[in-house]
Each structure stands twice: as C-alpha cells, then as structure tokens.
N, C-alpha and C positions, 0 to 999 in steps of 0.2 A: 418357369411360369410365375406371374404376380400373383401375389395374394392380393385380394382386392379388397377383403378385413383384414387388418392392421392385427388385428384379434385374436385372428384366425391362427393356428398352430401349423409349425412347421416342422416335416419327420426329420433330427437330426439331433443323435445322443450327445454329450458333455466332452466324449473322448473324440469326435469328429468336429465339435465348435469349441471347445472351453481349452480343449489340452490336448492337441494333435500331436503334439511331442513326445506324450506317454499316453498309454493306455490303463495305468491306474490313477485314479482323482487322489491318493493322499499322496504317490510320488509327485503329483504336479502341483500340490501344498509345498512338500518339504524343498522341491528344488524350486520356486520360486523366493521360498523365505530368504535365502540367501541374500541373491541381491537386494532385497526389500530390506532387509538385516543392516548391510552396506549403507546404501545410500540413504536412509532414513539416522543412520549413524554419524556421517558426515555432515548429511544438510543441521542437524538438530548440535552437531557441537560446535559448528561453524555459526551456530542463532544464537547459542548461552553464550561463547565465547564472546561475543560481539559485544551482547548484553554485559558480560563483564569488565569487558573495557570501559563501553559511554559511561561509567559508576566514573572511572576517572581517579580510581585508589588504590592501595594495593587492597588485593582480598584476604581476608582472613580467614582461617579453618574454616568458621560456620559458612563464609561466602563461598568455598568452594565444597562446601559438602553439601550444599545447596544446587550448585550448578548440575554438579555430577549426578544428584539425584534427578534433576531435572531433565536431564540428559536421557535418563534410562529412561524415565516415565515417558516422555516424546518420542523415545524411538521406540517403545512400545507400543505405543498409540498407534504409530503413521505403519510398524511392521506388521501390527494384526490387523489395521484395518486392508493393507493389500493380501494379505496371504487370505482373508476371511472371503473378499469377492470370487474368488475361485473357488473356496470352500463352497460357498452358499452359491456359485451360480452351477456347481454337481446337485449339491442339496434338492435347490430347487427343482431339475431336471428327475430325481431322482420318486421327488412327492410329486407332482403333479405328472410325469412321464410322457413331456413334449413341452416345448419354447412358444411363446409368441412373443410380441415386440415389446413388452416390456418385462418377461423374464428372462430374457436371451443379455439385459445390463441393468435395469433400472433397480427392479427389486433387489434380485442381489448386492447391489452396491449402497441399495439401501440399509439393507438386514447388516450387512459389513460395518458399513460406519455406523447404525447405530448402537455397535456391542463396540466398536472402537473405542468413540468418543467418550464412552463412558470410561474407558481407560486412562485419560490425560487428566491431566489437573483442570480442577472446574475454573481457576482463575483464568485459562487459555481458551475455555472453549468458545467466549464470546469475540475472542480475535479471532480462532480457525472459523468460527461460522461466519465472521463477516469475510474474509476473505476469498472462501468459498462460494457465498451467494452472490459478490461482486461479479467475480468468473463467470458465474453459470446464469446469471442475467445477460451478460453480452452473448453466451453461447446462446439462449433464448431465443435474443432478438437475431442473432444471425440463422437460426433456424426458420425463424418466421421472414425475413429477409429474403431468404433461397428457396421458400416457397411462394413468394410473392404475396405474402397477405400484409407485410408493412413496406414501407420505402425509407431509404436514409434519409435523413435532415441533414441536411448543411448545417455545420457548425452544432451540433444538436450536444455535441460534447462541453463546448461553452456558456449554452442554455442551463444544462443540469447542473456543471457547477459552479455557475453563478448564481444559482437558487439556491443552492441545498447551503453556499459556503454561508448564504446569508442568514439562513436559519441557524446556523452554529454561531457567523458572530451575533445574532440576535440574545443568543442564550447567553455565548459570552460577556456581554455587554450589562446583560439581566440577572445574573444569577453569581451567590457564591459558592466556595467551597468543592471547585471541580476535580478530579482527580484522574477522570480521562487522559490518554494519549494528546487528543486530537486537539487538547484545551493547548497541554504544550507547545503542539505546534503551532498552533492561532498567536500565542508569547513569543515565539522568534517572528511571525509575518508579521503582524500589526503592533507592536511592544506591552506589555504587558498595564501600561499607563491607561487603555480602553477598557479592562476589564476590573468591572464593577468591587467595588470596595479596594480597589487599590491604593486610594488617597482618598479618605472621608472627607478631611481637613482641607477641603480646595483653596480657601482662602491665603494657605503656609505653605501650598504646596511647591512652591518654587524652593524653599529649604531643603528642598529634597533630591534637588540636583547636587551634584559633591564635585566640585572641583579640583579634587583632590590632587587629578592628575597635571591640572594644569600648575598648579601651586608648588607640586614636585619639582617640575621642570624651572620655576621658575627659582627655586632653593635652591638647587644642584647648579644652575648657571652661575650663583651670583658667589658659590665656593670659591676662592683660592685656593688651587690646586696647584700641588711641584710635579713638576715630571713632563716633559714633552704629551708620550702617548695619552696620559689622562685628560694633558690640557686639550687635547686633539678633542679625545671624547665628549668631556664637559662643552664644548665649546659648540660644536653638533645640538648639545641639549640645550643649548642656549637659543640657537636658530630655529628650534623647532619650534621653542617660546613663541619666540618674537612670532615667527607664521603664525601662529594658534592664537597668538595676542592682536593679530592684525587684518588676519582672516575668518577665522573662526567665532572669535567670542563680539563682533559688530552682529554675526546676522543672531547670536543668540540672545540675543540684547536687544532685540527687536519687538514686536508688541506679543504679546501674550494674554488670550479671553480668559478670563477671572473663571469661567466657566472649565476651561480646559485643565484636563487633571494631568497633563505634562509639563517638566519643568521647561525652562527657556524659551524661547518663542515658538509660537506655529510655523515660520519659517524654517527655523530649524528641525525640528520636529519631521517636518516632510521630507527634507534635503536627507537629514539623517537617514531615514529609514530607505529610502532610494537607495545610497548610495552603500549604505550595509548592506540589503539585499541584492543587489546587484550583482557582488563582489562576493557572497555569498555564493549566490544561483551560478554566478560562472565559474569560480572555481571548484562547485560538485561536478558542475558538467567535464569540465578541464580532467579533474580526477575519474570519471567515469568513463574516459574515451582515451586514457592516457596507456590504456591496456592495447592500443592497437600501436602504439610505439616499440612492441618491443619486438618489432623483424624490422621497422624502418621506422630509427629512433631522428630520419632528416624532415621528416613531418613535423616535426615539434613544433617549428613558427608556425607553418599554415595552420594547426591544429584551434591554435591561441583566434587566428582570427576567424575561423570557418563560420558563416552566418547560423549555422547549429548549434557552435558554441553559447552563442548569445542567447538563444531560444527560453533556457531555464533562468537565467537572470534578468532578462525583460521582464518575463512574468511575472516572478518576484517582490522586482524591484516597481513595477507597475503597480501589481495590487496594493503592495506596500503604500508607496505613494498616493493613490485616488483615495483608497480608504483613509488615510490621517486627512490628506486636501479636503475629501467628504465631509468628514467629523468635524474637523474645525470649522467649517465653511457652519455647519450644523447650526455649531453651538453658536457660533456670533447670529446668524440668524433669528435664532430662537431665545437668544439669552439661557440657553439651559442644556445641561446633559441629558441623553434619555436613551434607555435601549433602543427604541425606535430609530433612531439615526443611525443603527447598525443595518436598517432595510435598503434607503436610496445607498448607501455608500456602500453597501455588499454588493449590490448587484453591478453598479458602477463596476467598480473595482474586481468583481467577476471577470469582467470584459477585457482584463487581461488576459485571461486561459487564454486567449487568439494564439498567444504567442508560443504556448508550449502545450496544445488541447492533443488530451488523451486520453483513450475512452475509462483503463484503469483507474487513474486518479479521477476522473469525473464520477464514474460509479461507485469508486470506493469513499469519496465526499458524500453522495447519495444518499448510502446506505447509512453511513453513520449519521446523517443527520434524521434519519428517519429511526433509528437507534434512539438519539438522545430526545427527538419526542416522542415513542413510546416510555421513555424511563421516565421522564417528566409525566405523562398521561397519567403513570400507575403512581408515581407519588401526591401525585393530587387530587387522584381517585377518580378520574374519569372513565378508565380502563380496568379490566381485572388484569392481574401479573400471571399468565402462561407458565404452568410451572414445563419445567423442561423446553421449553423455546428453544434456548440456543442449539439442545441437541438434535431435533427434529429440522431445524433449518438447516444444522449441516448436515444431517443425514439424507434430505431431502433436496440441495442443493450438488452435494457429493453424486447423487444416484445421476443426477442430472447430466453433470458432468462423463462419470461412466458410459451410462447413454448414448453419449455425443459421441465417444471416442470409441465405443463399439460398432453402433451403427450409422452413424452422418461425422464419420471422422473430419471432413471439410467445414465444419462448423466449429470447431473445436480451434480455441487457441494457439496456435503454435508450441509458445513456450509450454502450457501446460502440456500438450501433446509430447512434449520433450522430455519434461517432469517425469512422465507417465512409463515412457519406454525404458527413461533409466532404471526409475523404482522396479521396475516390472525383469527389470534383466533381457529387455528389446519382446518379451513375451504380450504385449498389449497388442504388437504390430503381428506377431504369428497367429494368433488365435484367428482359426479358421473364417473368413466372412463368407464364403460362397453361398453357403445354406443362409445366408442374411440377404441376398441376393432377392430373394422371394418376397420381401417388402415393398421391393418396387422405388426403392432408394439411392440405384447404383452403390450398393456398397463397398464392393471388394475396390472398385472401378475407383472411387473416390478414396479409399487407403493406399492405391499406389501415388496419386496426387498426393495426398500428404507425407508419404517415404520421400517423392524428389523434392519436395520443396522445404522440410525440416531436416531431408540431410540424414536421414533416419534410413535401416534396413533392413528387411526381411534375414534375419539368422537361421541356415540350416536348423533341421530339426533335433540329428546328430549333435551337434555342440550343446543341445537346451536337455536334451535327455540323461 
C-alpha cells in the first residue's frame, strides 16, 4: 500500500531495513567498519600520496610525518562517518520507534556526518563540503527532473559555466593576494600575466620576457666541439635556433598594446597559449584513456586520433585563446586594463565548455564561484560570516546524498553509487528497500536498475554476517 504522506510512518524495525544481515545493530557497526576501514584507507593514501608527489621534491621527515598523519585523520573521518549512518539510523528507530521518509536516510546521515566532519582537519573541510554539495545539486536537480517539476536545458551545462568561470576571472583580474586552488588553476588556463599586480610597471614590462632559452641555443651552436656524436648534437641545437630565429621570434616581434601586461606581442601571446593548452588538454585525455590499452595495446594509433581525444584540448585551448583574443582586443579598444574585461571575454571564452560540457565541472565552477563571493561579501562586510558553514553544508549535503541512494537510487550518480557500495562492503545495495516500497517511489524496483547498470550486486546475507 502507498503511503499517501510522505510523513507518514511505516511499521518496519532497523534489523528488517538497516541490517537484514544481522539481528544485532552493533554486530552490523563492527562488521561494516571493516570495509569502511579499507577503502577509506586506500582512497585517502592514494590522495596524500599524490599530494606528495605535485610538491615535485624529495620529502623530508616532517613531510612525511605530515602526510601519515593526514592519512589517519581522513581515514577517520570518511570511517566514522560510514559506520555512524548505521549507528544513528538504529538510534533513530530506536527514539522515535518507527521510520518515515526522512528517518529511514536523511537524518541519520545527517547526525553521521555532522559528528564526522568534525573529525577531519578544518583546512579540508571546505573542499569535502564543496565537493559534496556539487554532487548533491545534480542529484537535486535529477530528482526534480523524474518528477517532472523542471526540464533539461540544452547545453545548460555551458551556460553555468561560462558564468560562474566569469566571475572567478573577474575576481582574478581584480583582486590580489589569492591562495585558492582554483586561482592556480585560472594561471595554467589564461597565464598568469591577467592577474592583477603581476607587472605594476607596464611601461618595462616587455623586460620581463627572458630569452634565455633562445640565447642558450644560440651559445651552444656557435661552440666548436671535437667528437663526431657531440657534433651531431650541437648541430641539432643549432637548427632548432635557426627555426626559433625564423619562425618564432618575427611573430613575437610583432605589435604589442602598451596597455598589455604580456611580454611579446598579442600575436604571440594568443598563438602561445592555444597551442600549450591544446597539447596540454590532449595529452591529459591521451594519459586518461591510455588504461584501456592494456588488454589491446593495437589501439594505441586510433586512440591518438579518436574525436574524444580532442574534446579536452579544444576546450582548453579554445578558452585559452578567446580570452587573451578578448583581453587584447579590450585593451586596444579602450586604451586601458580593467577587471571589467574579464566580463565579455569570460563569457566568450566560456563558449568553449561546447567542447568538453560536463555537468561536474560546471557545478563544481559554480559553486566555487559562489564560494568566493561569499568570502568576498564577509570581508567587506556585506554579509555576517556563518560560523560553522562548511560543516552544516556537508552535513546537509551528505544527508542528501544518503537520501538518494536509499530511497530514489536512480537519481543518484553512478560513480558515487559505486563510492558508496565499495565503502559500505556492497552493504548500501542489501539494506532492505521493500518496507520503502510504501513511499510510493518504486524503490526496491529502481535498486535493481541501478545493480544492472553500475555493474553492482546484491551479496548473500551469509557472507556479510
């Protein structure tokens, strides 16, 4: 029978929805912690470790008694917050002595993450909450989606972020002293020569170019050298001169707006950044798909040319391009720099995402940029500063998420659904739905659609006990 309030309670204890596997609530603690144990151990050393590398040095004691700690702290974090959802969704059952739709996942996974988060280091907790609330906005909107109260937008992923990216370079363009993430990554898209105070001295700014390399090349050519193999080499360094002398430095030598805080011309300027980002964006994607080479490593050419390969380097190398074309175009127009020209040239230059539009990175642009006007707002006193913000968003985000993947599992992300069944020890996909049944949802009905389609499956009760 449907419940026809959502509200409304449904007769069905913990040991028949929470943990069908066992019939005591802290056996079904202790035997989940395990895999939570695992794979929160794995994912979080395989994220420092990584972190340790991009450093780009060797580590020194303090850097790895850093990492290690960090290590524990996260996998503390991500282990009690799974083991606490099962805790508290007994708890809950056990105070109030019956479920409706939003104690049977929400609360508990709320009450979960927010005794977790407080476990992690406070410098992380504003990347897991925006990572979380990206997620659980798209689960949102696909929720609202499958009930028909909104409709997809064509291309709607290219609209958001060709907005939001505009408002980051706006900031970028405006403001010093950034230490964000996302500032970095704005310095590898657009070059670092957009953002404000990078050359006060626009008038010298051309000194600022270093020719350094080309000067080498042309030293090392003009050596007498003994020895066949050397001369071979030098002789190479010579030719590459002569190109770079014949090619390269006519278009850098080309006009340059006095306004423009890049050395060499605007010509080059644009060409450059095309052509690094291009070569950039294809060789991530090359390295990213180069994993399906290795049961049939005769792909490899079609690999290099597949129209997918291209997808992240167009975009790239697109944005890249409109925005400096934008910028310079700006300032000769205007005779002047200004943040302001980070408005037409962002959104332009948005209108790349065509190439490589995704709902993640659009939302996750989003969000940060609605981040960094709040943090702006509160430093200029517009806004009061939320104490605890970040933890309430992921706690509140997090519940969301749980939600989805207890009762509208077809809403729910794939991969997180993936996330979900690893951390859980395949235990997310047994917990009972049928008593959820009574929502009026199809729920059980839409958890076997998501077992065939993520490749996911139901595990005897016997192996989990």
């Amino acid at each position: 029978m449907v419940v026809f309030s959502k509200f409304q309670t449904i007769p069905t204890t913990c040991i028949e929805y929470v943990h069908p596997w066992t019939d005591s609530c802290t056996n079904s603690v202790v035997k989940i912690a395990i895999p939570a144990a695992k794979e929160s151990f794995r994912l979080y050393a395989a994220v420092y470790m990584l972190t340790l590398i991009s450093r780009r040095r060797i580590p020194t004691k303090k850097d790895i008694k850093q990492i290690l700690h960090g290590i524990a702290i996260s996998t503390l974090f991500l282990f009690s917050n799974v083991c606490m959802v099962i805790a508290f969704g007994c708890l809950v059952r056990k105070v109030f002595g019956n479920y409706n739709v939003l104690t049977v996942g929400f609360v508990p996974a709320f009450l979960a993450s927010y005794v977790a988060i407080n476990l992690e280091r406070p410098s992380r907790r504003s990347l897991l909450a925006l990572y979380v609330t990206n997620v659980a906005t798209e689960t949102l909107f696909r929720m609202a989606t499958w009930r028909g109260l909104v409709r997809s937008i064509p291309h709607s992923q290219v609209f958001i972020f060709a907005t939001s990216i505009t408002v980051l370079l706006y900031f970028y363009k405006g403001r010093k002293a950034r230490h964000d993430s996302i500032y970095r990554l704005l310095r590898i898209l657009v070059g670092p020569y957009e953002e404000k105070g990078y050359a006060e001295n626009r008038e010298h700014v051309a000194s600022l170019a270093s020719p350094s390399h080309a000067e080498h090349l042309e030293m090392v050519a003009q050596i007498p050298i003994e020895g066949k193999p050397r001369v071979v080499k030098y002789k190479i360094l010579a030719v590459l001169y002569k190109l770079y002398h014949s090619l390269v430095k006519p278009v850098q030598n080309l006009s340059r707006h006095p306004t423009c805080p890049h050395p060499f011309s605007c010509t080059y300027y644009i060409l450059h950044g095309v052509g690094k980002m291009f070569a950039l964006g294809y060789g991530l994607q090359v390295c990213l798909q180069i994993g399906r080479l290795a049961h049939k490593p005769t792909l490899f050419p079609k690999l290099l040319i597949q129209k997918n390969t291209f997808r992240l380097g167009g975009f790239v190398a697109g944005f890249s391009g409109i925005f400096r074309l934008m910028s310079c175009l700006l300032r000769r127009f205007f005779n002047k720099d200004s943040k302001f020209h980070a408005i037409p040239a962002g959104l332009l230059a948005g209108l790349a995402f065509g190439f490589f539009s995704d709902n993640t990175i659009a939302l996750y642009i989003m969000w940060k940029s609605l981040q960094i006007i709040y943090v702006d707002s509160i430093q200029k006193g517009y806004v009061p500063e939320l104490p605890g913000a970040n933890i309430l968003l992921y706690s509140f985000s997090t519940a969301i998420l749980l939600h989805a993947a207890l009762v509208e599992p077809q809403n729910l992300r794939s991969s997180y659904w993936k996330f979900l069944y690893n951390i859980s020890g395949s235990r997310i996909a047994v917990m009972n739905r049928k008593p959820l049944d009574a929502f009026g949802l199809g729920t059980s009905a839409a958890l076997m659609e998501v077992l065939a389609k993520t490749g996911t499956s139901l595990v005897p009760y016997s192996e989990l006990a």
